[in-house]
C-alpha positions in Angstrom: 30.3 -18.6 -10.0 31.8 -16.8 -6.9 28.7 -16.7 -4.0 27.9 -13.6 -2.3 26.6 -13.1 1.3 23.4 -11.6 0.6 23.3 -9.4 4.0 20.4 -10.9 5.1 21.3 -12.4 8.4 18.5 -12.3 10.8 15.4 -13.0 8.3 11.7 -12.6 9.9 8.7 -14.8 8.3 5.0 -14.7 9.2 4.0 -14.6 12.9 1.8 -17.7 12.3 -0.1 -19.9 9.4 -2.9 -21.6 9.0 -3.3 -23.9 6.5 -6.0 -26.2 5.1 -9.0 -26.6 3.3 -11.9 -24.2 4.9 -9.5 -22.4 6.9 -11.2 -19.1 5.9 -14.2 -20.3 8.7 -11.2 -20.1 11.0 -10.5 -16.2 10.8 -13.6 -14.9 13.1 -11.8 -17.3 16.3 -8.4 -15.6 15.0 -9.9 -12.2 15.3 -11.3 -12.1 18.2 -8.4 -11.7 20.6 -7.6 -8.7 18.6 -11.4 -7.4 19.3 -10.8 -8.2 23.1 -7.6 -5.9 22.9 -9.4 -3.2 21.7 -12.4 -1.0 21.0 -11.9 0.1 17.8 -13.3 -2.4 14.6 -11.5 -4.5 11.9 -10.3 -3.2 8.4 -11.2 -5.9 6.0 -9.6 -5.0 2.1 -11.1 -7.9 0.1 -10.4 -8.1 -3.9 -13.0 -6.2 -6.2 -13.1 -9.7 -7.7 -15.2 -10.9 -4.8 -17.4 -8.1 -4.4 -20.8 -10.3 -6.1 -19.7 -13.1 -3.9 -22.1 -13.0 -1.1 -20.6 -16.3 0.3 -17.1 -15.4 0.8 -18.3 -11.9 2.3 -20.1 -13.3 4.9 -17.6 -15.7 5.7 -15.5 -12.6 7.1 -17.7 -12.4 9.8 -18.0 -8.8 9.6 -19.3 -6.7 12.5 -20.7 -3.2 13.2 -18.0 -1.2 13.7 -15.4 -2.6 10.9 -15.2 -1.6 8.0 -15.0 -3.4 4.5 -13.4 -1.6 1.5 -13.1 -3.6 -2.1 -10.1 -3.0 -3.7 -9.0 -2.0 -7.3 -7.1 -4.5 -9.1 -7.5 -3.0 -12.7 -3.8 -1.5 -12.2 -1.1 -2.4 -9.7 -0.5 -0.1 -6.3 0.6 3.0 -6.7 2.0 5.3 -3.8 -0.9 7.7 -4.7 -3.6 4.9 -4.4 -1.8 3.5 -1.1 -2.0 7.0 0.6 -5.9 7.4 -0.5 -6.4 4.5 1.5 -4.8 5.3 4.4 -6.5 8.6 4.2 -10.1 6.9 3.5 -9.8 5.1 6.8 -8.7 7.9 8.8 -11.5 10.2 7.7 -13.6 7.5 8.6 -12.1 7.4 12.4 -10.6 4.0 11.7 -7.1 5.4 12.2 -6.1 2.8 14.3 -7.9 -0.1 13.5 -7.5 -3.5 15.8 -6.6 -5.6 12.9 -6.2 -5.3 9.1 -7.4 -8.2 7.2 -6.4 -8.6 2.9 -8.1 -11.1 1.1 -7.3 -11.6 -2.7 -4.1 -11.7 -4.5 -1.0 -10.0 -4.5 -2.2 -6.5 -4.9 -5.0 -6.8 -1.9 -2.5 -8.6 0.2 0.3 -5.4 -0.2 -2.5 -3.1 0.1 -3.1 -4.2 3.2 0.4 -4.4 4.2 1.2 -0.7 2.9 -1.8 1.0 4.7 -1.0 -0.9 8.0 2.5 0.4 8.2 1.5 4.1 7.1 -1.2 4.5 9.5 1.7 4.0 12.8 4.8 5.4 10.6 2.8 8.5 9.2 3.8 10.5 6.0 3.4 9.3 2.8 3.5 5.7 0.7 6.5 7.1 -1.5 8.5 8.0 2.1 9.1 4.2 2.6 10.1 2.6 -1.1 13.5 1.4 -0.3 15.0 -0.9 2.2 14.5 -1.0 6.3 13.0 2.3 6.0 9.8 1.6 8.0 10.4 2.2 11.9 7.6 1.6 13.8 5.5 -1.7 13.4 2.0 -1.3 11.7 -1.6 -2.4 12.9 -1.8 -6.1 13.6 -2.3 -7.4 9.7 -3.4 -10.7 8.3 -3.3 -12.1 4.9 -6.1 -14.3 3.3 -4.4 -15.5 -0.1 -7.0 -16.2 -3.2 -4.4 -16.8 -5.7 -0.8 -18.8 -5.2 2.4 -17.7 -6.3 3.1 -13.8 -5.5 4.4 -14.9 -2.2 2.6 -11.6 -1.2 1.6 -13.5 1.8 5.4 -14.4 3.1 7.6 -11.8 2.1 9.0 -8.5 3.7 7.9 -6.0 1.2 4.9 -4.6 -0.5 5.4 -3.3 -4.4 4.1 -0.2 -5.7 4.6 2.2 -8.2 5.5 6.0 -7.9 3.8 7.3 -10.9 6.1 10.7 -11.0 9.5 8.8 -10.3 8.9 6.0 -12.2 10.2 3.5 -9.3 8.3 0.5 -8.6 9.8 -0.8 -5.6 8.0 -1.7 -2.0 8.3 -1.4 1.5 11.4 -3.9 2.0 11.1 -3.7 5.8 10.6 -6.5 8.7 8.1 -4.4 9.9 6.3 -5.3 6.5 5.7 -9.3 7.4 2.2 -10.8 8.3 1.8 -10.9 11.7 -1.0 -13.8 11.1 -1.9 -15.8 7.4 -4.5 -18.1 6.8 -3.9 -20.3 3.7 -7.1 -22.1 2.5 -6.6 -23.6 -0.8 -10.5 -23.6 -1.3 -10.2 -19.9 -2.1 -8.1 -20.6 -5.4 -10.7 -22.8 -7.0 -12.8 -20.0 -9.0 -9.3 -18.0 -10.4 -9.5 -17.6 -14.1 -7.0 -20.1 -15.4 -4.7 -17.9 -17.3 -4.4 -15.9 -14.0 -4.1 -18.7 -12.0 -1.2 -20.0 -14.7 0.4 -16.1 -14.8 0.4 -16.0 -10.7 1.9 -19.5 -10.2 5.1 -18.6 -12.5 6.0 -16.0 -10.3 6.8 -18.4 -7.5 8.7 -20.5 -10.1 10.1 -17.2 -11.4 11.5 -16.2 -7.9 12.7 -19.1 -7.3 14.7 -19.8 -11.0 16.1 -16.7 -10.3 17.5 -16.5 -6.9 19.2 -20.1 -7.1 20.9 -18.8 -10.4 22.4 -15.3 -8.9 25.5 -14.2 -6.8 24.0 -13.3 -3.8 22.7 -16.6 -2.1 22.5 -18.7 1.4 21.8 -22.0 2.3 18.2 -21.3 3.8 17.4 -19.1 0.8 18.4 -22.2 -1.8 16.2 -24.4 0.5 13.7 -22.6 0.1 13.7 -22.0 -3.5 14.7 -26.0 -4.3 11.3 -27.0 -2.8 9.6 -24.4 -4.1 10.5 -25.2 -8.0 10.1 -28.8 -7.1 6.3 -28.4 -6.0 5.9 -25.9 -9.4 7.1 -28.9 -11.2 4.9 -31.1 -9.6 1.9 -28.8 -10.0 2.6 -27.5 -13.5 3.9 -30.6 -15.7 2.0 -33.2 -14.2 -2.0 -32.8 -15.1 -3.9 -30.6 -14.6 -2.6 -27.8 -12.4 -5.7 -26.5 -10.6 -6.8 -30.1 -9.3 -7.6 -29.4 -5.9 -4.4 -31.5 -4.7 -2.1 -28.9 -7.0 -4.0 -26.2 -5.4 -2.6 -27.5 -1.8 0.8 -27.8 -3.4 0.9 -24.5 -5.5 -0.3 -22.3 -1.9 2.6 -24.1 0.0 5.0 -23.3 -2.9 3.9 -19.4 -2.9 4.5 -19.1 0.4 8.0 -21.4 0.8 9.0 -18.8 -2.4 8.2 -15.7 -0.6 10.2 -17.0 2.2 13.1 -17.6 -0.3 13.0 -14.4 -1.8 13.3 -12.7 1.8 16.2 -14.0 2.1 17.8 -13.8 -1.4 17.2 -11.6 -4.8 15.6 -12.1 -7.9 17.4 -11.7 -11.2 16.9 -10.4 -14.8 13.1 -11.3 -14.9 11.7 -9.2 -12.8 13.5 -5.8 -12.8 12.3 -6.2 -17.3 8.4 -7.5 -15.9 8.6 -4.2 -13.6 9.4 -2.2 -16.8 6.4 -3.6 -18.8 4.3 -2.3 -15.7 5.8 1.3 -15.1 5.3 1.9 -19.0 2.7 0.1 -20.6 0.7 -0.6 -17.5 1.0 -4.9 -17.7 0.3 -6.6 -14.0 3.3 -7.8 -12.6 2.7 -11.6 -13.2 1.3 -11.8 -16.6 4.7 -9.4 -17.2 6.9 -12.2 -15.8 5.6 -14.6 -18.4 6.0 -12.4 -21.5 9.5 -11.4 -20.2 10.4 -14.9 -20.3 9.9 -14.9 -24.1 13.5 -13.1 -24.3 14.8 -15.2 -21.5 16.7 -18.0 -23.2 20.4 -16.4 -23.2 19.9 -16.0 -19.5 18.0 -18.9 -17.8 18.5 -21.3 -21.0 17.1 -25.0 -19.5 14.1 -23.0 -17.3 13.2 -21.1 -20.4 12.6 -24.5 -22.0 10.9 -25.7 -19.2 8.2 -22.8 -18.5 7.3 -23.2 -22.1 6.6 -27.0 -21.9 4.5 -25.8 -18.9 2.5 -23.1 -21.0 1.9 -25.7 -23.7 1.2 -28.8 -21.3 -1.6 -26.5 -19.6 -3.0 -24.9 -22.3 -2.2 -21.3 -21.3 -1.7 -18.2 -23.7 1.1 -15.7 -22.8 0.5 -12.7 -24.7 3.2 -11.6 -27.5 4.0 -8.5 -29.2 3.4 -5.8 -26.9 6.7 -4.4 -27.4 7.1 -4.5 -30.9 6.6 -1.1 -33.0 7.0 1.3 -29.4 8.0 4.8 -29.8 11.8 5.7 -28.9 10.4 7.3 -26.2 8.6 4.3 -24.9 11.9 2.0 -25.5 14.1 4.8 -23.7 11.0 4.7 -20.6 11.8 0.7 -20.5 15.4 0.7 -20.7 15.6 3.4 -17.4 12.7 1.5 -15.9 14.0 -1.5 -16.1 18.0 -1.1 -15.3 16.8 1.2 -12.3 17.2 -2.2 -10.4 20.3 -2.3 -9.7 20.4 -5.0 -6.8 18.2 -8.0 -8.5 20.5 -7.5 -11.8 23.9 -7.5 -9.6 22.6 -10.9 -8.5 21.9 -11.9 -12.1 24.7 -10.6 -13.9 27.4 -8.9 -11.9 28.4 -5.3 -10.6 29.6 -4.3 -14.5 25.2 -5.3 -15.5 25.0 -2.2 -17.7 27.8 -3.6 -20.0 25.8 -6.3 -21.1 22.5 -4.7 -20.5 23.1 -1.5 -23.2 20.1 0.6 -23.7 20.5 -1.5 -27.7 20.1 -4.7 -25.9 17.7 -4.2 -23.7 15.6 -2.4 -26.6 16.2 -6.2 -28.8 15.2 -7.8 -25.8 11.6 -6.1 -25.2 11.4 -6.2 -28.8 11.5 -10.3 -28.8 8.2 -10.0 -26.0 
């Protein structure tokens, strides 16, 4: 297979990282050069999942002046939700905040990242979907990962849905990046297993992907080599949320987001981002019921994800996309092939010839 440059030449990661166990205690000492800088108090979006959890709260160290807002993570981002936020905080005269902090998974963690750009850029959420469209940089923004595998925490974009165009596509902009993460496995011990299971895949997923596709360079297939090797590690060798596969499954999120940065996903993910824009699945549980009708395309790492499933004890849901309306199959078909640059990787400029709206229909069918 003939490789392609994939354009991305000068690649920005994360300012800085912290890692280790009870690195969370180190966030007030991070923050307070930021307070020194500035009047004005710290944004803190923590995940609705952690709003009983007195302990973690008060971990944050919040002061008077900052403000704390739980976020939603019953559906996925959508521009309109993004621009509500931003709005929130600038009714509240926190329009420019010192710091932005997102604690939780991948949907807190582009939250944060979406509202922090809008609040210097201006306009609206839905002005920015697309590539290197974001011109100014955003508030000062770290990320406080609580599940592994999103690569939410490393990566230049943050993914939401536009619910009247049907695009779910993110902020792809350098501008985007964390200026600061803290990665504290610690915070992944409580995630329901399933989830845990569903968000770990998608760092595998990435990573499958962009080794397979057109577009590649050598940092990029670094990357994504270490990460599947630490997936391998975590997921077919005991039992993957052992606190020593929690170290290795946060270092493989964040080594995948760095890989997809500078590379592109394939067929997976442009089929899970059709499961979400029509029937509403969150993007990781949707990567592991695409791969049900992955076999013709990633043939040994369809084999190998399901000797994962079955060696932890994980259920991927099936069905869903069974007895849909032709309506519904039409909704997927657009949603899905709308993603043109991740299925040029996978398959080629001349995608829709092998993609027809009949195969793509059998092929959300077989989920």
């Amino acid at each position: 297979m003939k490789t392609l440059e994939t354009g991305v030449r000068n690649a920005r990661n994360v300012g800085r990282y912290l890692f280790g166990r009870g690195g969370l205690d180190q966030l007030d000492s991070i923050l307070r050069s930021r307070r020194e800088m500035s009047e004005n108090g710290v944004v803190f979006f923590v995940d609705e999942y952690f709003e009983n959890n007195s302990n973690l709260v008060s971990r944050l160290s919040i002061q008077s002046g900052d403000r704390l807002k739980f976020i939603s993570t019953v559906h996925e981002p959508t521009t309109d939700y993004i621009n509500s936020l931003r709005d929130e905080l600038v009714a509240d005269g926190m329009a420019a905040p010192c710091a932005i902090v997102g604690v939780g998974g991948g949907i807190t963690m582009d939250s944060a990242k979406a509202v922090s750009n809008l609040l210097t850029n201006g306009g609206r959420a839905e002005d920015y979907q697309g590539w290197d469209l974001v011109k100014i940089p955003g508030i000062y923004k770290i990320g406080v990962p609580t599940l592994s595998g999103t690569g939410a925490e490393a990566t230049r974009t943050c993914v939401m849905t536009n619910k009247r165009s049907g695009l779910k596509l993110g902020m792809n902009s350098d501008f985007t990046v964390f200026d600061q993460i803290v990665l504290d496995p610690d915070l992944t011990a409580t995630a329901p297993r399933n989830q845990y299971f569903y968000t770990g895949m998608d760092a595998y997923i990435h990573c499958i992907e962009s080794s397979a596709g057109y577009y590649r360079n050598a940092i990029g297939d670094a990357y994504s080599r270490e990460t599947i090797n630490l997936c391998r590690q975590v997921f077919l060798e005991g039992d993957m949320m052992a606190a020593h596969n929690r170290e290795k499954l946060m270092v493989a999120s964040y080594l995948g987001g760095c890989a997809i940065a500078t590379s592109y996903v394939g067929v997976v993910h442009p089929f899970s981002a059709g499961l979400s824009v029509v029937l509403g699945i969150h993007h990781c549980v949707g990567n592991c019921i695409t791969m049900r009708a992955m076999a013709e395309f990633y043939p040994e790492e369809y084999s190998e994800f399901w000797k994962m499933v079955e060696l932890q004890n994980v259920e991927i849901p099936s069905g869903l996309c069974k007895d849909l309306s032709d309506d519904q199959y039409d909704r997927l078909y657009e949603s899905t092939v709308v993603h043109e640059k991740p299925l040029t990787n996978a398959l080629g400029e001349d995608f829709k010839s092998i993609l027809t709206r009949e195969k793509v229909k059998e092929l959300f069918q077989s989920m």
